[in-house]
Structure formats: structure tokens, C-alpha cells
N, C-alpha and C positions, 0 to 999 in steps of 0.2 A: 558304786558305778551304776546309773541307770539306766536301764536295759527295756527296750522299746520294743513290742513284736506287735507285726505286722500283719495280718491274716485275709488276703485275698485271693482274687482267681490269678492265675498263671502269666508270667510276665515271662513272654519270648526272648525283650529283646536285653539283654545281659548292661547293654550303654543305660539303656530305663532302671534299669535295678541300681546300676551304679549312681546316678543322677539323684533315686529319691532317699536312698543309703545316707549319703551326701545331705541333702536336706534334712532330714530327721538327726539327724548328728546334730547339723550346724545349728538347728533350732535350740537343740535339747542344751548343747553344749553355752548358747546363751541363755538360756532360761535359770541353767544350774549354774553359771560361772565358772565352767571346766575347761579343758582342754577338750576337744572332739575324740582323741585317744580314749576316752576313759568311758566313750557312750559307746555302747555295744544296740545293733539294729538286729535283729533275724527277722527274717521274710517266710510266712508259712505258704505255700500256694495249696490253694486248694483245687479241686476241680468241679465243676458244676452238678454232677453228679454225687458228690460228697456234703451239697451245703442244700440244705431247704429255707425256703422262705414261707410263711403262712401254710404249714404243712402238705409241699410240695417242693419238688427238686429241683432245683435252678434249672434242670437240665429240660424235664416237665414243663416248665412255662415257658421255654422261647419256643415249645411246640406249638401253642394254645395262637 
């Protein structure tokens, strides 16, 4: 089963998660010739305070 993980900032709205869930299935599942049952998606959300960029924190440069 290929198993796709996701790892961005925080996605409020529940109908967006289900929309790109959807997409990464449907892609994956023609890519491999599968069923979309068989693609597994998890979404990591991170928060800007947890992710750096060029060693500083996301959260750091939308101050700057």
C-alpha cells in the first residue's frame, strides 16, 4: 500500500483536508494502478513555532 505523508502548517478548514486527501489518493492511485482504498494519506500539521527555516523559526521571520 503506498502511504503518502504530508507535513505542513495547520489546515483549519476540515472540507480543505478532505479536498487534498482526495487528490493525493486520486493521483497516487493512478500512478500505481490501484484502487484509492489502498492509498493511505496522514497530514502532519506542524506549527510555525516548531519548523525553522535557514536557522530561524517560521514564527521568527513573519516578525522581521
Amino acid at each position: 500500500m503506498p502511504f503518502i505523508t504530508v507535513d505542513g502548517p495547520k489546515i483549519d478548514d476540515v472540507d480543505q483536508k478532505r479536498q487534498m486527501v482526495k487528490a493525493f489518493a486520486r493521483a497516487a492511485s493512478e500512478a500505481y494502478s490501484m484502487d484509492e482504498e489502498h492509498i493511505i494519506v496522514l497530514i502532519r500539521e506542524n506549527s510555525p513555532d516548531n519548523v525553522g527555516i535557514g536557522g530561524k523559526l517560521i514564527v521568527d521571520r513573519r516578525t522581521e
